[in-house]
PyMOL commands that place a pseudoatom at each C-alpha (Angstrom):
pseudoatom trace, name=CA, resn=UNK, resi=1, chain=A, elem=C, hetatm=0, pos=[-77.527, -112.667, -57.713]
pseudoatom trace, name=CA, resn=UNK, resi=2, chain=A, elem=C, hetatm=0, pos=[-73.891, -114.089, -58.102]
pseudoatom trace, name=CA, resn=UNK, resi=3, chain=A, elem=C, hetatm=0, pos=[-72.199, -115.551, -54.594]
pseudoatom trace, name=CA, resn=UNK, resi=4, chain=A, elem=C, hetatm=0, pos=[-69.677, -117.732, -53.605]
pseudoatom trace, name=CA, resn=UNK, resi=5, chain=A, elem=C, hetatm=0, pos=[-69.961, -120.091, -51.073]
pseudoatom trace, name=CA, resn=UNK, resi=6, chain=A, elem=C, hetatm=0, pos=[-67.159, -122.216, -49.799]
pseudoatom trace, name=CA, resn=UNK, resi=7, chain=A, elem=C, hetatm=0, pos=[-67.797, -125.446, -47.053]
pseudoatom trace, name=CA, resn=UNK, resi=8, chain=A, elem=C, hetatm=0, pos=[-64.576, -126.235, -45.093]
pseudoatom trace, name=CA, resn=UNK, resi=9, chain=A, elem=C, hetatm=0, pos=[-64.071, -128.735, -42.112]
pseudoatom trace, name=CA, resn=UNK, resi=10, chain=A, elem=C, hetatm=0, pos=[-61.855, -131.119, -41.578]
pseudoatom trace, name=CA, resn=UNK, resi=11, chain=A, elem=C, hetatm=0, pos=[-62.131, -134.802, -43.336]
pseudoatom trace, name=CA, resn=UNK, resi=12, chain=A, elem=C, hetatm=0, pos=[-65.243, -136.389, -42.864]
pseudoatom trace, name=CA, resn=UNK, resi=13, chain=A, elem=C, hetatm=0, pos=[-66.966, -133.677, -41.416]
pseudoatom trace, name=CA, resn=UNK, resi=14, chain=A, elem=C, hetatm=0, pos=[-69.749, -134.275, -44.414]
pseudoatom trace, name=CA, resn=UNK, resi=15, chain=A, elem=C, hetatm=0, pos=[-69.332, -130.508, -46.386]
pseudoatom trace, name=CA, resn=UNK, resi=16, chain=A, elem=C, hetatm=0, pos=[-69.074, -132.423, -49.352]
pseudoatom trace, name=CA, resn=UNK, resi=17, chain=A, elem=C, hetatm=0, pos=[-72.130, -134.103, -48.609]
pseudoatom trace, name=CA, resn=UNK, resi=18, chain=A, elem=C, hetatm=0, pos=[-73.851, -130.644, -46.992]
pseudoatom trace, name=CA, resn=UNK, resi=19, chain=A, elem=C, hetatm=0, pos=[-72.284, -128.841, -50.531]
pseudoatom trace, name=CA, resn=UNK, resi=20, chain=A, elem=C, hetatm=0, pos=[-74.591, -131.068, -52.596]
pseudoatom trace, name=CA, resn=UNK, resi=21, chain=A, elem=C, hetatm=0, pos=[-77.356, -130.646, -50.344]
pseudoatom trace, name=CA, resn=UNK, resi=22, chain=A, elem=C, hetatm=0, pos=[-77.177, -126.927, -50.386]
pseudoatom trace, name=CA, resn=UNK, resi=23, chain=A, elem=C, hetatm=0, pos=[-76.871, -126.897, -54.711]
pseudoatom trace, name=CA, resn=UNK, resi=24, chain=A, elem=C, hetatm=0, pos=[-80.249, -129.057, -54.636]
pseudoatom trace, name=CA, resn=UNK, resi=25, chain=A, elem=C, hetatm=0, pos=[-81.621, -127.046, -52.184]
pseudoatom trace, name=CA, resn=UNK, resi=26, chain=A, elem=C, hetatm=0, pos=[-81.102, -123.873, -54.446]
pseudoatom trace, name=CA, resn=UNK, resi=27, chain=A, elem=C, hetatm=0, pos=[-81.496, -125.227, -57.508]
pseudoatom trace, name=CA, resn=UNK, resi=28, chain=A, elem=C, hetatm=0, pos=[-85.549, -126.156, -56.504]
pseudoatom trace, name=CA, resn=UNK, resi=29, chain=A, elem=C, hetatm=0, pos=[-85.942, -122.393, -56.176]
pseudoatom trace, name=CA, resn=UNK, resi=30, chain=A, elem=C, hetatm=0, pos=[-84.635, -122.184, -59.201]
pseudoatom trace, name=CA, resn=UNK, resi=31, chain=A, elem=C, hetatm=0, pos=[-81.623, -120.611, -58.791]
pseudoatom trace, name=CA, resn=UNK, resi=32, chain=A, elem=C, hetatm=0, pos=[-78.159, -121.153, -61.667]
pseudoatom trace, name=CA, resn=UNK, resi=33, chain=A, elem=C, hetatm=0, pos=[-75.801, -122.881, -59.229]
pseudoatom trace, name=CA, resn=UNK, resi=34, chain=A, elem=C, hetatm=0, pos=[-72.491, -124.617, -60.138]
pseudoatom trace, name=CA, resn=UNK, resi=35, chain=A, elem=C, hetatm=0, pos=[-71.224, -127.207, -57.499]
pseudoatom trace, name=CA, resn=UNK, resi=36, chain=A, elem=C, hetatm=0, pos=[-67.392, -127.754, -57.667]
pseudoatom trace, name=CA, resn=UNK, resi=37, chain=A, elem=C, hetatm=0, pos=[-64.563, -129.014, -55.435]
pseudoatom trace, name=CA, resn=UNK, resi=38, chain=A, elem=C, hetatm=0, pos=[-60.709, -128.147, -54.768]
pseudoatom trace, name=CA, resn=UNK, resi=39, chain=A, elem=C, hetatm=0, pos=[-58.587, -129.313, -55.703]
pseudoatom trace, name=CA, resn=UNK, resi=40, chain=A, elem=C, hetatm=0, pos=[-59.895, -129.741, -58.866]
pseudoatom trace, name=CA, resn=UNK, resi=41, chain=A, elem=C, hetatm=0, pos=[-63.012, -127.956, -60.487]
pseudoatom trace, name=CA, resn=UNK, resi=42, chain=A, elem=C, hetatm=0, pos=[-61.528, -127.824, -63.679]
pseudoatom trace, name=CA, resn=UNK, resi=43, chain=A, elem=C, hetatm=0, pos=[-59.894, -130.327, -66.283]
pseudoatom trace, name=CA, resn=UNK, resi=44, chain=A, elem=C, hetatm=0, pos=[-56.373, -128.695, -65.286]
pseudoatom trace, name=CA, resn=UNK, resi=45, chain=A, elem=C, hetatm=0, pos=[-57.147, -128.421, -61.538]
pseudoatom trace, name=CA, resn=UNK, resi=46, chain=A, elem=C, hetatm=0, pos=[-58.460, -132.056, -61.549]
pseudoatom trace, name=CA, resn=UNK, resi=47, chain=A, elem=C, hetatm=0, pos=[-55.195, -133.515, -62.961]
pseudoatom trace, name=CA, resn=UNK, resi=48, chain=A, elem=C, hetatm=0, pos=[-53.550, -131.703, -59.950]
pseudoatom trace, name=CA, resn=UNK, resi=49, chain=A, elem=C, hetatm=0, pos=[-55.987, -133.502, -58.104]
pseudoatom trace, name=CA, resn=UNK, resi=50, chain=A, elem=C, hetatm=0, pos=[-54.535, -136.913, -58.393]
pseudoatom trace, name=CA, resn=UNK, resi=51, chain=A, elem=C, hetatm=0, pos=[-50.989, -135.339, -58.172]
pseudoatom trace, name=CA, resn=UNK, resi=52, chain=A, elem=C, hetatm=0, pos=[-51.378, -134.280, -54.512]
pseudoatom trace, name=CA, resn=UNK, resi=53, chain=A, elem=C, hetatm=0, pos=[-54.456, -136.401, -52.932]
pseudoatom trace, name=CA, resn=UNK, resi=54, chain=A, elem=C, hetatm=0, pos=[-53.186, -139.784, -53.895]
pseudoatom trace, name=CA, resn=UNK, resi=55, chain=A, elem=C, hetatm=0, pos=[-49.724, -141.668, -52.994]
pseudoatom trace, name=CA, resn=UNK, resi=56, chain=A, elem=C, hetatm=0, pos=[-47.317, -141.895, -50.214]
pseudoatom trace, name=CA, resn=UNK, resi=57, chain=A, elem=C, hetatm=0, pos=[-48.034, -139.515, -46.943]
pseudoatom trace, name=CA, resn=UNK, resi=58, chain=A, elem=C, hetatm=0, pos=[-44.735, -138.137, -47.776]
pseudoatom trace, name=CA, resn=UNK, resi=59, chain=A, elem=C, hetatm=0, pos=[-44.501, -137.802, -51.292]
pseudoatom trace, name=CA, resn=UNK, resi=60, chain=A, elem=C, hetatm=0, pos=[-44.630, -134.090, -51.144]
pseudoatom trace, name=CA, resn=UNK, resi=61, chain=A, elem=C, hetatm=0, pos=[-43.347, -131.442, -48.650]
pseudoatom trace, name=CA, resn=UNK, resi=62, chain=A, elem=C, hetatm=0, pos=[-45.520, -128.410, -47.482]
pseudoatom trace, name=CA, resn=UNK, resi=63, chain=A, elem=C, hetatm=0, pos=[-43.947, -125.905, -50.113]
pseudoatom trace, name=CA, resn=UNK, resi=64, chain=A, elem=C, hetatm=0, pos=[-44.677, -128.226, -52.837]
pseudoatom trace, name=CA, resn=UNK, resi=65, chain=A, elem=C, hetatm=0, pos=[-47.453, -128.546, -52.367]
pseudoatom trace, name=CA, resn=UNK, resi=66, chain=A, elem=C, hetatm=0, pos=[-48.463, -124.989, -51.718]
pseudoatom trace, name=CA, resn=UNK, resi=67, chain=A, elem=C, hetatm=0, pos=[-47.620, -124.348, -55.349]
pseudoatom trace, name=CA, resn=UNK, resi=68, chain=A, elem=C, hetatm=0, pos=[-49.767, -127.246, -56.422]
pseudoatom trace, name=CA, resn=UNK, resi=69, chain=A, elem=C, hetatm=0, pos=[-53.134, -125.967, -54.761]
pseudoatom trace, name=CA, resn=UNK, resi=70, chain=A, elem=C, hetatm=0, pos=[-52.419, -122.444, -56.021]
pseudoatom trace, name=CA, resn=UNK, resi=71, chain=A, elem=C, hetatm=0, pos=[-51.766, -123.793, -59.677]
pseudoatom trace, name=CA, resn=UNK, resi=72, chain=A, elem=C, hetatm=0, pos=[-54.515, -126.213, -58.845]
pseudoatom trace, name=CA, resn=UNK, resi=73, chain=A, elem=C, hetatm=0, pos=[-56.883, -123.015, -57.544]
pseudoatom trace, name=CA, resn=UNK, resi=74, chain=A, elem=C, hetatm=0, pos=[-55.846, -120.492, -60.111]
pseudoatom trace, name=CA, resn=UNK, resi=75, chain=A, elem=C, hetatm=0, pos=[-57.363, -122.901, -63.339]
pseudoatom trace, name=CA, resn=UNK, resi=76, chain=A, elem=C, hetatm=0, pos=[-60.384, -123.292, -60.842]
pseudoatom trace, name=CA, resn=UNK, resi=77, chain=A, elem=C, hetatm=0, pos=[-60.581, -119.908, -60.315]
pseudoatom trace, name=CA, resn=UNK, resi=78, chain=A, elem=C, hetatm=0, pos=[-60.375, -118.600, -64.132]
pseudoatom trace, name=CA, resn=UNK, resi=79, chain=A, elem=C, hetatm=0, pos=[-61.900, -121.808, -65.840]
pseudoatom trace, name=CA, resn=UNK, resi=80, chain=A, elem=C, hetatm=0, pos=[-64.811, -122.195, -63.554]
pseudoatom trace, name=CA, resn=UNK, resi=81, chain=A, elem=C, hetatm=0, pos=[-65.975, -119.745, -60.627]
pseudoatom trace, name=CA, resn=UNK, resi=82, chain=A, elem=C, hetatm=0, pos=[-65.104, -116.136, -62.429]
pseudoatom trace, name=CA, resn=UNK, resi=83, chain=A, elem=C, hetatm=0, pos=[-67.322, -117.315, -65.769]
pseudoatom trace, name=CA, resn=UNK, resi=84, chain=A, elem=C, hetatm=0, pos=[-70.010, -118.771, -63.112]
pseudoatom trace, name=CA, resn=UNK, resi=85, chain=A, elem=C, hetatm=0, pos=[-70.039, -115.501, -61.422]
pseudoatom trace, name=CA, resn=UNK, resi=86, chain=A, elem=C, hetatm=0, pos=[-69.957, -113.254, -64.045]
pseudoatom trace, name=CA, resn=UNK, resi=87, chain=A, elem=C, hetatm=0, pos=[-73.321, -114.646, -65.905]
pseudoatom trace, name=CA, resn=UNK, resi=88, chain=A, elem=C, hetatm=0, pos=[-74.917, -114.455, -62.103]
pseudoatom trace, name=CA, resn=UNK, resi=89, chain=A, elem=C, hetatm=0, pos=[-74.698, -117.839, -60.756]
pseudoatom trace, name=CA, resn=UNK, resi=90, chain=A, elem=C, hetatm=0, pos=[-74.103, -118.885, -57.379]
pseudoatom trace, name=CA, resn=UNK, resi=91, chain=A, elem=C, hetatm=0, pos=[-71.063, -120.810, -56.949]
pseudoatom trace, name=CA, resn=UNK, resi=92, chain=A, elem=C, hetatm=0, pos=[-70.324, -123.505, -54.308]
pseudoatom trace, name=CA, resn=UNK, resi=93, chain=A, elem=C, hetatm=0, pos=[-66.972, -125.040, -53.410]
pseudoatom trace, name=CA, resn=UNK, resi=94, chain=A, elem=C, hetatm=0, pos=[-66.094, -128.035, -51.810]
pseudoatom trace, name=CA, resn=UNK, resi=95, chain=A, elem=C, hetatm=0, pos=[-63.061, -126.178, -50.023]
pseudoatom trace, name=CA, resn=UNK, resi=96, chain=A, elem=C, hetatm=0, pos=[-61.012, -123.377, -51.014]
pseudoatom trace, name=CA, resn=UNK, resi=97, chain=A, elem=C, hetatm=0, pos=[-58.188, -121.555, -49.378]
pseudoatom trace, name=CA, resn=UNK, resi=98, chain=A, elem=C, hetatm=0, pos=[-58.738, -121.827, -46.213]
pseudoatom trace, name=CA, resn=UNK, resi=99, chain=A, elem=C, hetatm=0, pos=[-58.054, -125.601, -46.656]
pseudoatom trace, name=CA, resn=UNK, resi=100, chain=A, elem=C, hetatm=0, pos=[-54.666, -124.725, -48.006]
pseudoatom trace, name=CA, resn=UNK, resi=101, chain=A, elem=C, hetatm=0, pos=[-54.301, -122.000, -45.073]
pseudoatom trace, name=CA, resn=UNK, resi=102, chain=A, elem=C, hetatm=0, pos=[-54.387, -124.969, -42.649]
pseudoatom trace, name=CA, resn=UNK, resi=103, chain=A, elem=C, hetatm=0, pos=[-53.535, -128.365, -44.312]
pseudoatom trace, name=CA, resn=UNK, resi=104, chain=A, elem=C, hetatm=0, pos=[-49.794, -126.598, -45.396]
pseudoatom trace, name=CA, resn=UNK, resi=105, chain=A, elem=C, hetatm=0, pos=[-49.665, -123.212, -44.056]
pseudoatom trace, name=CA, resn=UNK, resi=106, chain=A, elem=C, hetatm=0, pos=[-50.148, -124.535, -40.021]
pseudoatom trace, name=CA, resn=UNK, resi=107, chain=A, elem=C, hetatm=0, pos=[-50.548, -128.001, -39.484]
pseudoatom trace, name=CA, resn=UNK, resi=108, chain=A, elem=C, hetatm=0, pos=[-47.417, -128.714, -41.345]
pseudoatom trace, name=CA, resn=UNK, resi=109, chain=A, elem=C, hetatm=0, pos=[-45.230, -126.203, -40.187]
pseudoatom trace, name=CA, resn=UNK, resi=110, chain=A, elem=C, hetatm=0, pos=[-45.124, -122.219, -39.844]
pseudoatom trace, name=CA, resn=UNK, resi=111, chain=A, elem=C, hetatm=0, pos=[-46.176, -121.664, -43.570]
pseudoatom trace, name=CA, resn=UNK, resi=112, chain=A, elem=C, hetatm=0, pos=[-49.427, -119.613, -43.361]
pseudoatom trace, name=CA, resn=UNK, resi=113, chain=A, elem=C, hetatm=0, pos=[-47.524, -116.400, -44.811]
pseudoatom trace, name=CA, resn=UNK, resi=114, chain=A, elem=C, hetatm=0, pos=[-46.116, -118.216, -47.507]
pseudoatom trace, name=CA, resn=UNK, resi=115, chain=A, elem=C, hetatm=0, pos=[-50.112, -119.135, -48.384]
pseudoatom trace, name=CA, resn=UNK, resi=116, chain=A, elem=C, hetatm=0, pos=[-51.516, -116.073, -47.508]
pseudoatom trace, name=CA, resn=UNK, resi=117, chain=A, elem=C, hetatm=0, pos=[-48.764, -114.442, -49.767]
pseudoatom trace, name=CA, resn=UNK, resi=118, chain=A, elem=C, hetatm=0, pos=[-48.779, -116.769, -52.538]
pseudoatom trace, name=CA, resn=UNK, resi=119, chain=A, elem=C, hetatm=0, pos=[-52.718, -116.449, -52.317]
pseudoatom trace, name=CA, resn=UNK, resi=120, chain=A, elem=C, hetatm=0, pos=[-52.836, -112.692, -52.790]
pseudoatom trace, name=CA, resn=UNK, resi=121, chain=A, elem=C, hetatm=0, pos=[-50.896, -112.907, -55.449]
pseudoatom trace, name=CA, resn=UNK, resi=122, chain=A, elem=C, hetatm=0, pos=[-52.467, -115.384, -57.580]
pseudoatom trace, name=CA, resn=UNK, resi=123, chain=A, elem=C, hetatm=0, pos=[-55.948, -115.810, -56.487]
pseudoatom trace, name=CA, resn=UNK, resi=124, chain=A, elem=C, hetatm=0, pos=[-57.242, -112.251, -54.544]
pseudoatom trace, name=CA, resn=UNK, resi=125, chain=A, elem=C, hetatm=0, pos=[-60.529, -113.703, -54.082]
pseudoatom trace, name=CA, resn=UNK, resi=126, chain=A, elem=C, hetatm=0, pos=[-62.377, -114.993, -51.028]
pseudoatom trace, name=CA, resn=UNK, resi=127, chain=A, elem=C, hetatm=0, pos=[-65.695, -116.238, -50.772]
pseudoatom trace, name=CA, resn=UNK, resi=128, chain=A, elem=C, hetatm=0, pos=[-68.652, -114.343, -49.805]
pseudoatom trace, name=CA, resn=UNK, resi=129, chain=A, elem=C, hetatm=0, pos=[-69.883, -116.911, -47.434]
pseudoatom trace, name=CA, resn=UNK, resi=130, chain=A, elem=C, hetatm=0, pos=[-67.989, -119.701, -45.819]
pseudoatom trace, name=CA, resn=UNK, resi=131, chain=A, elem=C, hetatm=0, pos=[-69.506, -122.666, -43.559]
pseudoatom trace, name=CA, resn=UNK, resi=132, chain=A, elem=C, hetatm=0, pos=[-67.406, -124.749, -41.455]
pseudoatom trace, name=CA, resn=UNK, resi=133, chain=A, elem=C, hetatm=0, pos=[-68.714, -127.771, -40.551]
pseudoatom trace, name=CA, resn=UNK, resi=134, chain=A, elem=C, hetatm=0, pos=[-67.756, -128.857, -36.887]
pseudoatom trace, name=CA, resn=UNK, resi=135, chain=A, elem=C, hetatm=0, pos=[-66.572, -131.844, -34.965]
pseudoatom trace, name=CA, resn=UNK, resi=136, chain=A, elem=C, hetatm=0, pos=[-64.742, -133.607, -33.069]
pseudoatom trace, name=CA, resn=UNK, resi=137, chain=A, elem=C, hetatm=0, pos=[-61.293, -134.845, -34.951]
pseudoatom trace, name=CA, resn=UNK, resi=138, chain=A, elem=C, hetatm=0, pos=[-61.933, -138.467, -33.925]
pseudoatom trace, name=CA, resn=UNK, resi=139, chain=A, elem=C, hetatm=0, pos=[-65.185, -138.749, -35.474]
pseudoatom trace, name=CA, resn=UNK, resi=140, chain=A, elem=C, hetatm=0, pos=[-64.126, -137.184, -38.778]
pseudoatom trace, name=CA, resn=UNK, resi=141, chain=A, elem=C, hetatm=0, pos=[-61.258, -139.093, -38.964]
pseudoatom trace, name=CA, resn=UNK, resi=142, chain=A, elem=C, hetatm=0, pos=[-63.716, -142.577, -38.353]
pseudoatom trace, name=CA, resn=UNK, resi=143, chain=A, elem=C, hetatm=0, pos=[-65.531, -141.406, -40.754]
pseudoatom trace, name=CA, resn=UNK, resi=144, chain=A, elem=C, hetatm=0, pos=[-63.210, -140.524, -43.238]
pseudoatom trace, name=CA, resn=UNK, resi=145, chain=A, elem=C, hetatm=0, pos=[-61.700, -143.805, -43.078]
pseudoatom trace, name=CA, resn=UNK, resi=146, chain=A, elem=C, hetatm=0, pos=[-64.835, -145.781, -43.969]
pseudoatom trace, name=CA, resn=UNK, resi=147, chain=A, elem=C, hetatm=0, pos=[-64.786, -144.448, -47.035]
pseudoatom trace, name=CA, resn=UNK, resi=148, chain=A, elem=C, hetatm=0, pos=[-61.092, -145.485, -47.861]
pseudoatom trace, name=CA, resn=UNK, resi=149, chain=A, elem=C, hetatm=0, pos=[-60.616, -144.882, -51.354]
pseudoatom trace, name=CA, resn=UNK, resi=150, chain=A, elem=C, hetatm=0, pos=[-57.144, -143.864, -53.172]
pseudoatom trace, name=CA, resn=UNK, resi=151, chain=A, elem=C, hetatm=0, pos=[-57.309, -139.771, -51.911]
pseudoatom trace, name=CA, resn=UNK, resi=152, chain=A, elem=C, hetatm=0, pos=[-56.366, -140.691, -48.518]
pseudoatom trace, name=CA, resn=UNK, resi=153, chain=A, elem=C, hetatm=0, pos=[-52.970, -139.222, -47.906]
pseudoatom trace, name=CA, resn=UNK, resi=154, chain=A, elem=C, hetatm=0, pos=[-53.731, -136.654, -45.878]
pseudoatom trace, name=CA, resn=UNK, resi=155, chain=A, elem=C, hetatm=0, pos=[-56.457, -139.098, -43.745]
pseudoatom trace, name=CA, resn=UNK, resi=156, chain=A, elem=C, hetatm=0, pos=[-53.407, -141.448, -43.748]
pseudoatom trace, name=CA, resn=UNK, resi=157, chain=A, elem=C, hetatm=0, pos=[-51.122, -138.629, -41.438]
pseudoatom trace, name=CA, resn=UNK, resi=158, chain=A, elem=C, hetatm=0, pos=[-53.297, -139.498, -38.848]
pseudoatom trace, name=CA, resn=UNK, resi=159, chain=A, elem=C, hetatm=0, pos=[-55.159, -137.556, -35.685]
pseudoatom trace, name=CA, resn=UNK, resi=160, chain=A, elem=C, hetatm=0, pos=[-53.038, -135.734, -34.111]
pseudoatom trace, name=CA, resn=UNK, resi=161, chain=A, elem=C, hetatm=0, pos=[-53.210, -133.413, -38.014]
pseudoatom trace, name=CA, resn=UNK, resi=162, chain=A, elem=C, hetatm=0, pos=[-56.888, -133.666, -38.003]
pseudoatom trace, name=CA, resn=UNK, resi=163, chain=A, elem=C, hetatm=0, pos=[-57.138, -132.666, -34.212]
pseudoatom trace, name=CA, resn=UNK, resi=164, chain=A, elem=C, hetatm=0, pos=[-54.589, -129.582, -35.116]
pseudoatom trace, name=CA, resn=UNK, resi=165, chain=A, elem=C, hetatm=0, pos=[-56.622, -128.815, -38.509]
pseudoatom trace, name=CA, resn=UNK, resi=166, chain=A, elem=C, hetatm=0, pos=[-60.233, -128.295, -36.514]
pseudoatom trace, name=CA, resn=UNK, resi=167, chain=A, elem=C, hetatm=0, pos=[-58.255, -125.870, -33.917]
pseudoatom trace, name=CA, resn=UNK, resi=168, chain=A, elem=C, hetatm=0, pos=[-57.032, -123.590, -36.732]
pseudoatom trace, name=CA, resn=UNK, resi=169, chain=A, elem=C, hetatm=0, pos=[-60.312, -123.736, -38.589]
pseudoatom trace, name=CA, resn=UNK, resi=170, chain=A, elem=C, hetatm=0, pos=[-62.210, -122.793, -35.862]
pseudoatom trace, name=CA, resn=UNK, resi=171, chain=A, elem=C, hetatm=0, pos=[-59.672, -120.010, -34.697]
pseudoatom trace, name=CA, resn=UNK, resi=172, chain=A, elem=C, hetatm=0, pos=[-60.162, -118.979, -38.494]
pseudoatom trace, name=CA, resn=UNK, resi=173, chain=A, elem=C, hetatm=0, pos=[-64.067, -118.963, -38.019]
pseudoatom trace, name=CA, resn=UNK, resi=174, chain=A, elem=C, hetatm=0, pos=[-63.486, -115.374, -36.070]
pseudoatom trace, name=CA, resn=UNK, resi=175, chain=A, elem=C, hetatm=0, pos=[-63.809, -113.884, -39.760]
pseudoatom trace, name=CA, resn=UNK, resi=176, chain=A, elem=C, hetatm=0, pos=[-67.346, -112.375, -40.497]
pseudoatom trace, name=CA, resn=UNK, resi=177, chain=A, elem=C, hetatm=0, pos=[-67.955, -114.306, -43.198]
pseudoatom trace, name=CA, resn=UNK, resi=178, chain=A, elem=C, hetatm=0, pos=[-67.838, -117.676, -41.682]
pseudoatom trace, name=CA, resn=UNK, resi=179, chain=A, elem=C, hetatm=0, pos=[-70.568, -119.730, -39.757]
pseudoatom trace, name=CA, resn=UNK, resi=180, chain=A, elem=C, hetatm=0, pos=[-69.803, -122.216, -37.925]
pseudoatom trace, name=CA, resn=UNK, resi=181, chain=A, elem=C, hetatm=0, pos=[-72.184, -125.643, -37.906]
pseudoatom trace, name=CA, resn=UNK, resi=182, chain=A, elem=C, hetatm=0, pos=[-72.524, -128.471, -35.795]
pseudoatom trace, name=CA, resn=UNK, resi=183, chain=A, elem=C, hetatm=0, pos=[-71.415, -131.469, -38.028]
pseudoatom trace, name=CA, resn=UNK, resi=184, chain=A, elem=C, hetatm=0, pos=[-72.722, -133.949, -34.934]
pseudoatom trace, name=CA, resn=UNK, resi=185, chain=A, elem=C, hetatm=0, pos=[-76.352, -133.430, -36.200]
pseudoatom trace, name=CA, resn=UNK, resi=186, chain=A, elem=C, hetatm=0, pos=[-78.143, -135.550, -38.672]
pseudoatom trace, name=CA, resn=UNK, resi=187, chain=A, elem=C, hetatm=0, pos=[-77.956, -134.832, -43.117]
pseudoatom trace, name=CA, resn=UNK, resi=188, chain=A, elem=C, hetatm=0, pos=[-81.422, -133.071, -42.364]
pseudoatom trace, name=CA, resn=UNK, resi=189, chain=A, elem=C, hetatm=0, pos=[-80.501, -131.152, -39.566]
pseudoatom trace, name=CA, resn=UNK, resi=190, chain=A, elem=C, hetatm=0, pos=[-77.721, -129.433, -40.531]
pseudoatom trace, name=CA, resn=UNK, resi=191, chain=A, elem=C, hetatm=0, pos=[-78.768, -129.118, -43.779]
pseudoatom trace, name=CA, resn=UNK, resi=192, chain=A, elem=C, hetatm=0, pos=[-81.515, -127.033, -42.212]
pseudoatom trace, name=CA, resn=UNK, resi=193, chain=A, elem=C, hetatm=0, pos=[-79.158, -124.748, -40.469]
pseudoatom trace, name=CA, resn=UNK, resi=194, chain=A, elem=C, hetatm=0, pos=[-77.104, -124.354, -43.390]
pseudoatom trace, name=CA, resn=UNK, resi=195, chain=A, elem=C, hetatm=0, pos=[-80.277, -122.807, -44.942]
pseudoatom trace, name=CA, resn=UNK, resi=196, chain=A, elem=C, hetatm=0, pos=[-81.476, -120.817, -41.721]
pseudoatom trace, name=CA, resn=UNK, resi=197, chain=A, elem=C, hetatm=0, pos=[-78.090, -119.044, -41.922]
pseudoatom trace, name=CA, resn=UNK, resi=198, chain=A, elem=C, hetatm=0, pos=[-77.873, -118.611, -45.606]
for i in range(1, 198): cmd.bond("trace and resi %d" % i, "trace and resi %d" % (i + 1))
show_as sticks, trace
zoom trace
């Protein structure tokens, strides 16, 4: 049965870690499931990648990049996840929109029409299932920066972001089609809920 699955949370709120964890967990039951990421997920979308998650804080304004992650999530979106779904598999994502909705569209300025606009019109698609992976903006952001690496500009603008990401997420999380999970937990144990509510 094809699905699509998104994780969102702010950074270092371990979906990328619960993503994998989830794949594994389906695979042993034998499911098809492709595990991907945004921005990226395909050759073109992971050369847009390094274009917008590496450098300078301020190498790019909110409207430019905008049109990045929807170039970036359009290849993703034809190249990857539609042929996934269409032979049946379940697809996971390491972000999608949503990220977009609150990384440029709020928490650097008034721009969430531009991306809900610029998202109908180039993408249409939502997941069937999102998780949002919950806590507080301090810890993320701690443990975001232990794992310092060159994709750190948006770590690199600091708390006060992060703290004004996890607001809009969670205001976000009103949708149906989220579920919202304690990220304070242990790997095991919210790996476990992921499951219970899947």
């Amino acid at each position: 049965m094809a699905r699509f699955i998104s994780f969102e949370g702010i950074d270092g709120s371990g979906k990328s870690t619960q993503a994998r964890l989830l794949a594994e967990a389906l695979r042993a039951r034998g499911e098809e499931v492709v595990l991907t990421r945004e921005p990226g997920g395909s050759p073109g979308a992971e050369e847009i990648r390094r274009l917008v998650l590496e450098g300078d804080p301020d190498r790019w304004s909110a409207e430019t990049e905008i049109l990045l992650f929807t170039a970036a999530r359009r290849d993703h979106l034809e190249k990857t996840i539609r042929p996934a779904l269409a032979r049946g598999a379940t697809v996971i994502t390491d972000r999608f929109a949503d990220s977009t909705r609150m990384y440029q569209g709020i928490s650097r300025g008034d721009l969430a029409e531009v991306v809900d606009r610029l998202h109908q019109l180039m993408i249409g698609v939502e997941p069937d299932l999102t998780f949002l992976i919950d806590l507080p903006a301090d810890v993320g952001l701690s443990r975001a920066k232990t794992r310092a690496g060159l994709e750190m500009r948006f770590e690199d603008m600091g708390l006060a972001l992060q703290e004004k990401m996890r607001a809009g997420f969670l205001a976000l999380a009103r949708s149906p089609r989220f579920r919202v999970i304690d990220g304070t937990g242990t790997q095991e144990q919210i790996a476990a809920a992921i499951l219970a509510q899947l």
